[in-house]
VOPAGU-2260 file (C-alpha; in pm, 1 decimal, decimal comma):
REM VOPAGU-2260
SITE   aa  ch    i         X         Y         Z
SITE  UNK   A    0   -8972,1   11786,7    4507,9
SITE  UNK   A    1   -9040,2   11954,3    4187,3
SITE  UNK   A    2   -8746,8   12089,6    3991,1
SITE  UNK   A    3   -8869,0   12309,1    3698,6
SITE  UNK   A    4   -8717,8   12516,0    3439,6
SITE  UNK   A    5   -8413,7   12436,4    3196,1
SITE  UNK   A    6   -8125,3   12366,4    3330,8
SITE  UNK   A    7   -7798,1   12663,6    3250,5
SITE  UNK   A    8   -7513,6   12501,7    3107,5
SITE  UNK   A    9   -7315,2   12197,2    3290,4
SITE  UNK   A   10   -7551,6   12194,3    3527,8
SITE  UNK   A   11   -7662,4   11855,2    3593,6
SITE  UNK   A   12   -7892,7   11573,9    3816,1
SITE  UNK   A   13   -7618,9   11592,4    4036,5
SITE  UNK   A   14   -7601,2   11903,7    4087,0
SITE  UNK   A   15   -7967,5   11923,4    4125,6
SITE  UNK   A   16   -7949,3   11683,9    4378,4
SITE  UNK   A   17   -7667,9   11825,3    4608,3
SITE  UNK   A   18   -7854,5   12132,3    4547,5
SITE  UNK   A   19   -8150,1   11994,2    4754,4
SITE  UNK   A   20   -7909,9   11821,3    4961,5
SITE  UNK   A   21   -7750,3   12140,8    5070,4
SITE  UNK   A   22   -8133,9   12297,7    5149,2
SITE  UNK   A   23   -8294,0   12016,7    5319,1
SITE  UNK   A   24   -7977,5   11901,7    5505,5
SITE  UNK   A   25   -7857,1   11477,5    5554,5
SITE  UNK   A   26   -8199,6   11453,4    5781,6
SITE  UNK   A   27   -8407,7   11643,5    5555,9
SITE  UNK   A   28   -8585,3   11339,6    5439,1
SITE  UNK   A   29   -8536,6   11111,3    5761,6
SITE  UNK   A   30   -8770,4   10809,9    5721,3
SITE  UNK   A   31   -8980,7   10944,6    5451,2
SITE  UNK   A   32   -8950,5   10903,8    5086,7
SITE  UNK   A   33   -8862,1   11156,3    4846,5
SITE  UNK   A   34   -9021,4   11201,0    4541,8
SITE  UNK   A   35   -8925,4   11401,4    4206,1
SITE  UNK   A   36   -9125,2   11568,4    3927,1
SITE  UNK   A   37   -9136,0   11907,4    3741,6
SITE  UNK   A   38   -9061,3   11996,8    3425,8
SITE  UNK   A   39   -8708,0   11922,3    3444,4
SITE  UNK   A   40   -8727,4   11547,1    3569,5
SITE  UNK   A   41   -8997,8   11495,9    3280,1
SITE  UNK   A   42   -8716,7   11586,7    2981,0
SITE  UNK   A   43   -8422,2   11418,0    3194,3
SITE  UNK   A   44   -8296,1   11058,2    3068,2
SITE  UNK   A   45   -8285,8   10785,3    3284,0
SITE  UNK   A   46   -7923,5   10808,8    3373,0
SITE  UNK   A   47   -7990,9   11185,6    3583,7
SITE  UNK   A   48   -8268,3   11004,1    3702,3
SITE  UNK   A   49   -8069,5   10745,4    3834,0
SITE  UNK   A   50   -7819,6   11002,9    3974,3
SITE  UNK   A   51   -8118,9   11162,8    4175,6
SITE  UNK   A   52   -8253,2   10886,7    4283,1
SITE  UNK   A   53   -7944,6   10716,9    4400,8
SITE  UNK   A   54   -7809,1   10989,8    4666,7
SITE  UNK   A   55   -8206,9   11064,2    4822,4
SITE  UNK   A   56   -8034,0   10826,6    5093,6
SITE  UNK   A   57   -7789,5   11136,9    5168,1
SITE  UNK   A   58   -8090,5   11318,0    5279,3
SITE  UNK   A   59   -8185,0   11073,1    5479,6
SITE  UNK   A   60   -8450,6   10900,1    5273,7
SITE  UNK   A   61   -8593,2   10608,8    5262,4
SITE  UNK   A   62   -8668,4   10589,4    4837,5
SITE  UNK   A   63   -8616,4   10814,2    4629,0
SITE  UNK   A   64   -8858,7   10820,0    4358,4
SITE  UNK   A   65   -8950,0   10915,5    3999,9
SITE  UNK   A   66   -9304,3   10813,0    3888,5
SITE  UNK   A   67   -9282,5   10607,8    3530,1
SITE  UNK   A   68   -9333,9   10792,7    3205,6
SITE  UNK   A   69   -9264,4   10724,6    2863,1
SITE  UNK   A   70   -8906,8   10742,8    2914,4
SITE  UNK   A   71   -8924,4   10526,8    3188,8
SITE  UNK   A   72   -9112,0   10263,0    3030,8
SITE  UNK   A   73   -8898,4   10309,0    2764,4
SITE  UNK   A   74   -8618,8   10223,6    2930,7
SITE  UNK   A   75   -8734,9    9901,8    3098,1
SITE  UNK   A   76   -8929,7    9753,7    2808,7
SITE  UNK   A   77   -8599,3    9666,8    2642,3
SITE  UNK   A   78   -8459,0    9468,7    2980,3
SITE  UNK   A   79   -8752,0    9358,3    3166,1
SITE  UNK   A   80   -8807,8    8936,2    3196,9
SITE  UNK   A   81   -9128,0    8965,7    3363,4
SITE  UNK   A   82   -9444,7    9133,2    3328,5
SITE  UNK   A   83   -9454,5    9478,3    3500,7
SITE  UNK   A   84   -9750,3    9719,2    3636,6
SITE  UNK   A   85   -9637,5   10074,5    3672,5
SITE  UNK   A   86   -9689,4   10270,0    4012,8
SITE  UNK   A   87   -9827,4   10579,5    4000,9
SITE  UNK   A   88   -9933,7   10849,8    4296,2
SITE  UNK   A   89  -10263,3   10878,8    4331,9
SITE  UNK   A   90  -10440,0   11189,2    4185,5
SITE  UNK   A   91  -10536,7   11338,5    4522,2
SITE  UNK   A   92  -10211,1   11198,3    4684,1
SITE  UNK   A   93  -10134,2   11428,8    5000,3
SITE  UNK   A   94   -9782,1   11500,4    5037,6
SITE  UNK   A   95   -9616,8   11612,4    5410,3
SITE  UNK   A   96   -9403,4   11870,3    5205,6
SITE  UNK   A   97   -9410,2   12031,4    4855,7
SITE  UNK   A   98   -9087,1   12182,3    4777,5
SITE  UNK   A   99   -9049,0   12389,3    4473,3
SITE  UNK   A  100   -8715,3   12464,4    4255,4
SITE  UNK   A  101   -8660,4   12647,8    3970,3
SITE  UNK   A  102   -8307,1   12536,6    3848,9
SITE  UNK   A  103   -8239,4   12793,7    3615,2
SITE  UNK   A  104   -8078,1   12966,1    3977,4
SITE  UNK   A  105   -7840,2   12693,7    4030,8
SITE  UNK   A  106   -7482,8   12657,1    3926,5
SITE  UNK   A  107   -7272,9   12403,3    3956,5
SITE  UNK   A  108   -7212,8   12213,0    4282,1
SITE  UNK   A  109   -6945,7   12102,4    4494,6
SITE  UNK   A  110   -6991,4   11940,3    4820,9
SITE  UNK   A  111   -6736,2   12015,6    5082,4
SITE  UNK   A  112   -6618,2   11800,2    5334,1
SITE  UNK   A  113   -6709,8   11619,9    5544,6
SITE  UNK   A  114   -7123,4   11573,2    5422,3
SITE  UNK   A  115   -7322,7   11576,2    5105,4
SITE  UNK   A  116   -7535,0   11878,3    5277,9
SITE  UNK   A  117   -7228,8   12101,3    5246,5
SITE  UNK   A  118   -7322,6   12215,9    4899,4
SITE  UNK   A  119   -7231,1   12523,6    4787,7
SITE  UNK   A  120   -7119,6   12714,8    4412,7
SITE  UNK   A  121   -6804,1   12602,9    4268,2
SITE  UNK   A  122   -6771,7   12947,1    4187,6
SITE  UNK   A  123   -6807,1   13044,7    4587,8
SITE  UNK   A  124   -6593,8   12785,2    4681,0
SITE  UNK   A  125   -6229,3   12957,6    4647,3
SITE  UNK   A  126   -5886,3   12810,8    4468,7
SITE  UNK   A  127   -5856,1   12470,3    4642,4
SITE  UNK   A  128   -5580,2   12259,1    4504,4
SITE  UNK   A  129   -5634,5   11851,1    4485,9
SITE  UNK   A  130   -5442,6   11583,6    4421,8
SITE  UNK   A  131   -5704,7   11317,9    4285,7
SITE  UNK   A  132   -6033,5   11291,1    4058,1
SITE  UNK   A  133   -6264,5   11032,9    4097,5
SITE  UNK   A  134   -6532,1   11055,1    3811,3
SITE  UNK   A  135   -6749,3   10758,7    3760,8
SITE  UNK   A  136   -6947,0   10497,4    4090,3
SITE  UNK   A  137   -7290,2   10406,1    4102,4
SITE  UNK   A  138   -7367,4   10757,7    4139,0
SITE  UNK   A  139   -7236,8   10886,8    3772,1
SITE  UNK   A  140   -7042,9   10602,7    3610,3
SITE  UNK   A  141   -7291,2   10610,3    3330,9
SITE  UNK   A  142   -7307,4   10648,0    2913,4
SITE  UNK   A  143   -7375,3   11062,1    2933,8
SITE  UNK   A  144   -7146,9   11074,4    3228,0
SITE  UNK   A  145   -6874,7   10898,6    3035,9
SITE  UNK   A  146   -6960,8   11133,5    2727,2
SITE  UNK   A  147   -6957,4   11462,0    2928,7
SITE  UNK   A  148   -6603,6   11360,1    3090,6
SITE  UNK   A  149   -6442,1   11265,4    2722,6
SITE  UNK   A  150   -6613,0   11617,2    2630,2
SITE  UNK   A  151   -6402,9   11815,3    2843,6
SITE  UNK   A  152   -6097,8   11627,8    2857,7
SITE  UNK   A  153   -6066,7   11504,7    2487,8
SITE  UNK   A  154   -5737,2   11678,8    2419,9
SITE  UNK   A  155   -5640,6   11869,3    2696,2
SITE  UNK   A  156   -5436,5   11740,7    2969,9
SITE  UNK   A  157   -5435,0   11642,9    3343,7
SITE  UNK   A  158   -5252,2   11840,7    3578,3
SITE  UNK   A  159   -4938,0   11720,1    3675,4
SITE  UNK   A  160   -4983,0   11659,6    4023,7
SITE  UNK   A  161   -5340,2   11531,3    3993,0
SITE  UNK   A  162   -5428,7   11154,3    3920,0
SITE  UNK   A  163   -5721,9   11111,5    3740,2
SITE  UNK   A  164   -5925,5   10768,8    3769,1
SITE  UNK   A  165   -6212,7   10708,4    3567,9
SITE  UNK   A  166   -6436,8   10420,8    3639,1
SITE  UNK   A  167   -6772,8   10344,7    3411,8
SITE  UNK   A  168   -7010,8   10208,7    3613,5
SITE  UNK   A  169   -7088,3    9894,3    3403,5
SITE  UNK   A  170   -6964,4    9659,0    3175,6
SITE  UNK   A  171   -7215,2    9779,4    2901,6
SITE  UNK   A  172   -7067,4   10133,8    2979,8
SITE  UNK   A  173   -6683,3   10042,7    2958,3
SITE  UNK   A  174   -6742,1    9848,0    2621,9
SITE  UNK   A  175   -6925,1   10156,6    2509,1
SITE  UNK   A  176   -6673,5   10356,4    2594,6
SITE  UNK   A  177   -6396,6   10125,4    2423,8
SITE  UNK   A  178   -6594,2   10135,1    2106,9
SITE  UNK   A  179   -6645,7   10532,4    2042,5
SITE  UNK   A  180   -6254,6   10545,9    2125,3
SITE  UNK   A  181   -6279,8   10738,5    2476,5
SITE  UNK   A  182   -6080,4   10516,8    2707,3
SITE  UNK   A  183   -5787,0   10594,5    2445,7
SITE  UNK   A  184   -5918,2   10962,1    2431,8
SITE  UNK   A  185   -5872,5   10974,4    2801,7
SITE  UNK   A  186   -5558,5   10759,4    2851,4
SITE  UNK   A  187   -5400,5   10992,5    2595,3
SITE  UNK   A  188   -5491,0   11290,7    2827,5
SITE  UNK   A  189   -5333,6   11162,3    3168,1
SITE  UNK   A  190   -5605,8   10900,8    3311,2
SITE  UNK   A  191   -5653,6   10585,1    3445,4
SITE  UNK   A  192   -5926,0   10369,1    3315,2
SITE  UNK   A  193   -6054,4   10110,9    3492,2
SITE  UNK   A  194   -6274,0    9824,4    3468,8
SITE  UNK   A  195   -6614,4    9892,9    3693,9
SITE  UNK   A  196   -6603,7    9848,5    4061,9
SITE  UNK   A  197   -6635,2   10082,4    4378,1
SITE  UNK   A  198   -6294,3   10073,1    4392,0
SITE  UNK   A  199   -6164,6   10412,1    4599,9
SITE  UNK   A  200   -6526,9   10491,1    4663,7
SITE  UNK   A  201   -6553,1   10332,5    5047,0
SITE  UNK   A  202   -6161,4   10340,2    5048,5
SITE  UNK   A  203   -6104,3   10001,4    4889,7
SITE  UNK   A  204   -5866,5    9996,8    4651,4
SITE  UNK   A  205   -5710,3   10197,2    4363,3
SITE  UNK   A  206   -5707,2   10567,7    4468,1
SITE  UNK   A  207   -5735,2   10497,2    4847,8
SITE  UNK   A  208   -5638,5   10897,5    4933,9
SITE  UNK   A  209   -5329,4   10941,5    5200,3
SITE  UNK   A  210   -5268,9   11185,9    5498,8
SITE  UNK   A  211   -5417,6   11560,9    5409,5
SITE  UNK   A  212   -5493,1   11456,1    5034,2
SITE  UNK   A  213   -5763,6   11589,0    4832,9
SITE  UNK   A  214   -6018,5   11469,4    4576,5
SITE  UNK   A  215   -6270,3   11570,1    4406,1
SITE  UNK   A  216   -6521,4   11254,9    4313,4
SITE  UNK   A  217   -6850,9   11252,4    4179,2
SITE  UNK   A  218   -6942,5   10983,9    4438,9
SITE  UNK   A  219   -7217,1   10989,1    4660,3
SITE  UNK   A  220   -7048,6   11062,8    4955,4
SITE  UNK   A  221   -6764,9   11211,4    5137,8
SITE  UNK   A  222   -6772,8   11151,7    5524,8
SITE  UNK   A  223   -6441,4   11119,5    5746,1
SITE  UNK   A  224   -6217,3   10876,8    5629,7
SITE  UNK   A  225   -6445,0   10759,0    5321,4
SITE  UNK   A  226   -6172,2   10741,3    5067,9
SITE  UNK   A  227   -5888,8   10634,1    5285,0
SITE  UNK   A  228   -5705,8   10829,7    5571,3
SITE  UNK   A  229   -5972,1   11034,8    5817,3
SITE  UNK   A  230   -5734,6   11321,9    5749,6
SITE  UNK   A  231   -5783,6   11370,2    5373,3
SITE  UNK   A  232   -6072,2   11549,5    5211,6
SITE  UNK   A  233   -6332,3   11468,9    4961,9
SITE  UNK   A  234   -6525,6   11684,4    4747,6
SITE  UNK   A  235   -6832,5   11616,8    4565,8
SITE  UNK   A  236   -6907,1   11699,9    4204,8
SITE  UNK   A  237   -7087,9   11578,4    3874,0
SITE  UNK   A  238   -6866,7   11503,8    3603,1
SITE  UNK   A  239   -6821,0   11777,6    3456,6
SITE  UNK   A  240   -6694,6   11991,1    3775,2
SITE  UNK   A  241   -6445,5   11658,1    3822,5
SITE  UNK   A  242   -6311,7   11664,5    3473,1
SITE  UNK   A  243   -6265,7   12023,6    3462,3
SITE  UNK   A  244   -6087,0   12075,4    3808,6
SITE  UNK   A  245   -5842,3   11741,6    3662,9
SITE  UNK   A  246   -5743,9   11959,8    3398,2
SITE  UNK   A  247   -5654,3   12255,6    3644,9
SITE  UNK   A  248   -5579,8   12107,4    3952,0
SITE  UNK   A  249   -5784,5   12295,7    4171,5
SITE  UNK   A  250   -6160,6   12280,7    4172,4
SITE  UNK   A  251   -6305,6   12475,4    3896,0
SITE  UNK   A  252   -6597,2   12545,9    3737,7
SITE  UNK   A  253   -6659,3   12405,0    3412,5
SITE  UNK   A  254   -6711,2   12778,0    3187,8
SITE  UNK   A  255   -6373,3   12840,8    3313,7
SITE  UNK   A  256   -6173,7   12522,7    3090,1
SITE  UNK   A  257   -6429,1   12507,2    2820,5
């Protein structure tokens, strides 16, 4: 999959990603691997890459892979304890599909219930009030997630009926976070901050969603039930949807609060 082109304004690997999601479908990639390149992968950081990488499963895939560069390398020179050979496709590799996007067509995403393939607009989606925003998992808990959420929210304020929980993926991330002042940034606007763990992700604790209740979480996924009762609703987003719809209350599209 090659995305190309520069990517508009708070549009992010996330939305790329449910992007594809939504065109290929959750068996798009069934038992194959997917692998990204293009333009826009090669001036992405690691933490889209990471983002990308991590929901390929919700297409079905078996990897999802981004062939080493100098970011890469970059990145794991600093943290690896053994010696390392990069992989790299072969010149004449032969793929089973090419697909081709150029993402200066895509907007910001929001995946409807109940599957990561039912991507569409935020701006298509309508005035759909929520009571919860999850922004942070394995999926987007990281340093520029964390920085685009205090972006939008530094400030402002959550909506009254809306509980906001905010969960950095790491330890490295939350004592990042405490040391550039954000977790009192985004206490101060209405949020919970929490130490990192799945927590309402799979329904486990801390946010666990009731009867008919809606979220919007930049989690990876959003199946019957995943959050807590099988009659409340999850929506998937990258940060920057999440934080903006917390300020609203319904979900909204980031131009609309900044």
């Amino acid at each position: 999959v090659n995305f190309n082109g520069k990517l508009p304004e708070w549009v992010s690997a996330k939305d790329l990603i449910l992007y594809l999601i939504g065109k290929i479908g959750i068996d798009g990639a069934l038992y194959r691997a997917l692998e990204f390149g293009g333009s826009t992968i090669d001036a992405m950081g690691m933490d889209g890459r990471f983002t990308i990488c991590n929901m390929a499963i919700e297409a079905g895939a078996k990897a999802g892979i981004i062939p080493p560069d100098e970011t890469t390398l970059g990145y794991v020179e600093s943290r690896a304890k053994r010696g390392y050979e990069p992989l790299l496709p072969d010149k004449d590799a032969n793929y089973e599909q090419v697909i081709e996007i150029d993402v200066s067509d895509i907007a910001p995403q929001v995946a409807l219930p109940h599957l990561p393939s039912n991507a569409k607009a935020v701006k298509d989606v309508g005035k759909i009030r929520i009571d919860q925003v999850v922004i942070g998992s394995c999926t987007n808990g990281r340093d520029t997630d964390m920085e685009v959420t205090h972006r939008i929210l530094k400030g402002k304020k959550v909506a009254p009926w809306v509980r906001l929980i905010v969960i950095p993926a790491t330890q490295k991330v939350y004592l990042n976070m405490l040391e550039k002042g954000w977790v009192k940034d985004l206490i101060e606007v209405g949020a919970v901050v929490s130490t990192p763990t799945c927590g309402p992700c799979l329904g486990g604790h801390m946010g666990v969603l009731a009867k008919g209740e809606k979220a919007v979480s930049t989690t990876n996924r959003n199946f019957v039930g995943r959050m807590g009762h099988p009659e409340s609703e999850v929506y998937l987003s990258s940060p920057a949807v999440a934080a903006a719809s917390a300020i609203t209350g319904y979900i909204t599209d980031p131009l609309e609060v900044v």
